[in-house]
C-alpha positions as CSV (number, residue, x, y, z in Angstrom):
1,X,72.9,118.2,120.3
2,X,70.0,115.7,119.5
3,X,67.9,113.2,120.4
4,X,69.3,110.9,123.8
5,X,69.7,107.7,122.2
6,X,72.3,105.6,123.6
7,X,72.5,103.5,126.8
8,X,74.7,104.8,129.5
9,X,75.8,101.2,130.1
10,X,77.4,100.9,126.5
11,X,80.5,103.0,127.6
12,X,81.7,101.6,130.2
13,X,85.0,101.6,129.2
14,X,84.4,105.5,128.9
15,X,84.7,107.9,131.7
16,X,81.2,109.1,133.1
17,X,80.9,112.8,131.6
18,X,82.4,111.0,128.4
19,X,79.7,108.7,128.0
20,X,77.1,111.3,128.7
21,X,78.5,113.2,125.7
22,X,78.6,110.6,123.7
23,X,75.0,109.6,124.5
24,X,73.9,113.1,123.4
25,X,75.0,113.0,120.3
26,X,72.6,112.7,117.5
27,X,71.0,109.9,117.0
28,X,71.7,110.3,113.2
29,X,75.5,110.4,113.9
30,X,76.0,111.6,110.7
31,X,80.1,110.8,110.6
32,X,83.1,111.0,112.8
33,X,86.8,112.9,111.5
34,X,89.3,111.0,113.5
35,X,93.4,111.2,113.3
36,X,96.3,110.4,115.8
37,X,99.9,111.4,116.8
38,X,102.6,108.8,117.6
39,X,105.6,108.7,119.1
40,X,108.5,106.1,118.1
41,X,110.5,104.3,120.4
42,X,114.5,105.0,121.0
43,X,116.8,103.0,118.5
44,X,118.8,101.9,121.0
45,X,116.1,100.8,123.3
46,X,115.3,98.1,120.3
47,X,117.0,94.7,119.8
48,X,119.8,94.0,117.4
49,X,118.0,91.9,114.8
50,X,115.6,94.7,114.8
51,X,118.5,97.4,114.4
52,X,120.0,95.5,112.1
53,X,116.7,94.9,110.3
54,X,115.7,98.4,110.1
55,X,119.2,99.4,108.9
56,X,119.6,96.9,106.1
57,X,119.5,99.4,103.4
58,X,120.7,102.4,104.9
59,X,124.3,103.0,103.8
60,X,125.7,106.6,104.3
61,X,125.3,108.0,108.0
62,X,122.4,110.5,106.8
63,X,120.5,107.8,105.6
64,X,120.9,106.0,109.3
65,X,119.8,109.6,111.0
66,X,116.5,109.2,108.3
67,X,115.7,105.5,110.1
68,X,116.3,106.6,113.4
69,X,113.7,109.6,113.4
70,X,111.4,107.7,111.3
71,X,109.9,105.4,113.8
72,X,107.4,107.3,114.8
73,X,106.0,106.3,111.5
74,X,105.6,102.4,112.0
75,X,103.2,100.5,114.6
76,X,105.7,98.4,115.1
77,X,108.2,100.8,116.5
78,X,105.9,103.0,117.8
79,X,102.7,103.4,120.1
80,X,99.8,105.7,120.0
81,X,99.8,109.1,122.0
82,X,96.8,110.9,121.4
83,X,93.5,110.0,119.3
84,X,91.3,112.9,118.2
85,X,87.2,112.6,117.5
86,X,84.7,115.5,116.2
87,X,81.2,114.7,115.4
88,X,80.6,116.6,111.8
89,X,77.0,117.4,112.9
90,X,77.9,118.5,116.5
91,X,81.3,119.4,116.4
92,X,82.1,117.8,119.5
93,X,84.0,115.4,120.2
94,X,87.1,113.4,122.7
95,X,90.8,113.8,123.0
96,X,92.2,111.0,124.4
97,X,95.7,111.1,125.1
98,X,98.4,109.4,127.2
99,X,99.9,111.1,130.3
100,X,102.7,109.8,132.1
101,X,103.2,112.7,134.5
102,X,101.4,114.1,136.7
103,X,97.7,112.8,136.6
104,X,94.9,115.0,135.0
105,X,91.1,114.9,135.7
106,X,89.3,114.8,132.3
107,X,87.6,118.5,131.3
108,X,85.9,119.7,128.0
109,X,87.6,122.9,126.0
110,X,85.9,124.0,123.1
111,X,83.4,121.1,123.3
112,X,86.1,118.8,123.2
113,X,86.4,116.2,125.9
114,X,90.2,115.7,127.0
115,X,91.0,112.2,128.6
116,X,94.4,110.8,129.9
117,X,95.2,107.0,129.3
118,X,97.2,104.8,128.8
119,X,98.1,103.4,125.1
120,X,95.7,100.2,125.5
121,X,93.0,102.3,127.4
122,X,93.1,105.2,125.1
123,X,92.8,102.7,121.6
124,X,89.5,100.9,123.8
125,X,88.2,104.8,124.1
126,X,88.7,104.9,120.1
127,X,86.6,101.8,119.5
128,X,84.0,102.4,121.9
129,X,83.3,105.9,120.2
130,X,83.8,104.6,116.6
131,X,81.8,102.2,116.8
132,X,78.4,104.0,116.7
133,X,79.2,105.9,113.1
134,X,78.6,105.0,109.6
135,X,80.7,107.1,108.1
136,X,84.3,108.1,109.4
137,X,86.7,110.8,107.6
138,X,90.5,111.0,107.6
139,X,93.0,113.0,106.1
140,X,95.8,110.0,105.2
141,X,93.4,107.6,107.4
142,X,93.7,104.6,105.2
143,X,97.7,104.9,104.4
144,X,98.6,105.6,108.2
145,X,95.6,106.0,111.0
146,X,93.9,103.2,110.5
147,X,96.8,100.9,109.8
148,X,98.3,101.9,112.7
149,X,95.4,102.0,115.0
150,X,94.4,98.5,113.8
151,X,97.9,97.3,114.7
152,X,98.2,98.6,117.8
153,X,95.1,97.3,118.6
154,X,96.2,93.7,118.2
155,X,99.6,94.2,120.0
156,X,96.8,94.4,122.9
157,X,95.0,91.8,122.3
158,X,91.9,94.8,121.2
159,X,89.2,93.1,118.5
160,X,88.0,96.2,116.3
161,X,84.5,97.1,116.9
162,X,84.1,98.7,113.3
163,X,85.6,98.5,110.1
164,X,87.5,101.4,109.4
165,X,89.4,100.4,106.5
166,X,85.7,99.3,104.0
167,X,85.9,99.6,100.0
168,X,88.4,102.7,99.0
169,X,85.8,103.7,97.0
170,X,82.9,103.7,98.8
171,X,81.2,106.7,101.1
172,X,82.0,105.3,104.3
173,X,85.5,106.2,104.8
174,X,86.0,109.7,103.1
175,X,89.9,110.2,102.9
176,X,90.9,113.3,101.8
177,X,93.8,112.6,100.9
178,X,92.6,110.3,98.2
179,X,89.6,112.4,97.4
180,X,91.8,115.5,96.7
181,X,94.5,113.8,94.9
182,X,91.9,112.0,92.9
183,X,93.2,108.9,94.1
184,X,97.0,109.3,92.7
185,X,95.8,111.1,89.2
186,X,97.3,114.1,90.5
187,X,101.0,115.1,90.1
188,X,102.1,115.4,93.5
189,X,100.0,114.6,96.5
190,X,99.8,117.2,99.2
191,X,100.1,117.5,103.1
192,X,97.0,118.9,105.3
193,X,99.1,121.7,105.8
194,X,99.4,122.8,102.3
195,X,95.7,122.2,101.5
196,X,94.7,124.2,104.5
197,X,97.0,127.2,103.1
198,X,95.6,126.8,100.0
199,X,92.0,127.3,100.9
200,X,92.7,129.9,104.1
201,X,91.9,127.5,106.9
202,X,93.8,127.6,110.0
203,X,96.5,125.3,110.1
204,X,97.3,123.3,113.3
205,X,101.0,124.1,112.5
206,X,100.4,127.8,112.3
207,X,100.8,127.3,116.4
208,X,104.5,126.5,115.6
209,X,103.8,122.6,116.4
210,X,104.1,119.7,113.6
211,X,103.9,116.1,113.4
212,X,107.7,115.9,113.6
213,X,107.9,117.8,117.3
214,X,105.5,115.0,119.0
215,X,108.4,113.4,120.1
216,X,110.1,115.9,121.5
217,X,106.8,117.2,123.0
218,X,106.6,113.6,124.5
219,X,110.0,113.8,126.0
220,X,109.5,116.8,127.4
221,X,105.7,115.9,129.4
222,X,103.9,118.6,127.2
223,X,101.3,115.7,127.0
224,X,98.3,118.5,126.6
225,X,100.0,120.3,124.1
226,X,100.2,116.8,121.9
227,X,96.4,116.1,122.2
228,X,95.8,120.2,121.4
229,X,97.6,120.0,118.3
230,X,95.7,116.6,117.5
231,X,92.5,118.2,118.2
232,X,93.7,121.2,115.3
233,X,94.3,118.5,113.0
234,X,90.6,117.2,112.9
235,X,89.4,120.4,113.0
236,X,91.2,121.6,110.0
237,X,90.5,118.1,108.3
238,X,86.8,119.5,109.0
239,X,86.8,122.1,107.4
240,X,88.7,121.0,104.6
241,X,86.1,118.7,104.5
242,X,83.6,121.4,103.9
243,X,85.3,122.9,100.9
244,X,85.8,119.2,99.3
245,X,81.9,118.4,99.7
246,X,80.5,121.9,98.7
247,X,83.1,123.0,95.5
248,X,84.9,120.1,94.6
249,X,82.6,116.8,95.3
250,X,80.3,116.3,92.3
251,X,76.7,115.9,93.1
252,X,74.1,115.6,90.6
């Protein structure tokens, strides 16, 4: 795994075994894929001028259903579940998730470190990795993650400890979402799901979970299975980031 280079003391906001990970970790940390899932709050939990806000345009009764489900889609309707991290050299990497059930000791699977928190705990987790890479990839990071994470961060009060959202078109945040729609030029601009059919990787949906059951998953305490299915995202996004740098990227 490389070189030890990192002081224990740095992560204390980490768990122990976390820290130790992260500390192993090359030295060279050559980049970080990172995505999360979210889970919107009830509609009617909200206040009226918010209702009312969020329903100003929304005329027929299908068009009200469309608002309602949507709010998993806005930080400021919604909170943070789970946050996924792979190391592109090591291919390890942290799962932290929240967990409002019973309480589960952290573990590694598949040299991924699982770790339950709560929203504000798991975000610190997130800057307190991020924060030793110069180079992060996303799949839709710069129109959702990092938005998202950078809000939620401030609704706790959480100064970012790295700028995730640098030049669009610059090397230190790799979307692949821009990259493979060649930043808009294309027609239509397609989901990780369709890329990873396209090219034969393993689609985290191919397990019969999608973005749209996290809620329900939520509801129903399958907090493990969330942070699993967020864990299949960057690993797909890793591999798609494989084909993009070896057959598509042009390098002189």
């Amino acid at each position: 795994m490389g070189n030890y280079y990192y002081v224990l003391d740095e992560y204390h906001d980490l768990s122990t075994s976390s820290a130790i990970m992260l500390k192993c970790l090359s030295h060279t940390m050559p980049g970080i894929i990172f995505d999360i899932e979210t889970v919107g709050r009830d509609f009617k939990s909200l206040d009226a001028p918010t209702q009312e806000y969020l329903l100003r345009y929304a005329e027929t009764e299908d068009e009200k259903k469309e608002v309602k489900d949507g709010l998993s889609f806005y930080p400021q309707t919604a909170e943070i579940v789970a946050i996924g991290m792979l190391d592109t050299d090591s291919q390890k990497g942290f799962a932290f998730y929240q967990n409002t059930g019973q309480p589960l000791l952290p573990f590694e699977e598949e040299g991924v470190r699982y770790e339950t928190g709560t929203e504000e705990e798991i975000i610190n987790k997130f800057w307190n990795v991020i924060k030793n890479y110069k180079q992060f990839i996303t799949f839709n990071g710069r129109g959702f993650d990092c938005p998202f994470i950078l809000t939620r961060s401030a609704v706790h009060k959480i100064k970012p400890k790295k700028d995730i959202m640098p030049n669009r078109y610059g090397d230190i945040h790799i979307d692949l979402f821009d990259q493979l729609s060649f930043y808009g030029a294309t027609r239509r601009k397609f989901s990780l799901d369709m890329w990873c059919r396209t090219f034969g990787i393993k689609s985290p949906k191919e397990d019969g979970i999608s973005g749209y059951d996290v809620k329900d998953l939520f509801k129903a305490g399958r907090f493990l299975d969330i942070a699993r299915y967020c864990v299949g995202d960057i690993r797909a996004t890793g591999e798609l980031l494989l084909y993009w740098e070896k057959y598509m990227r042009y390098s002189p």
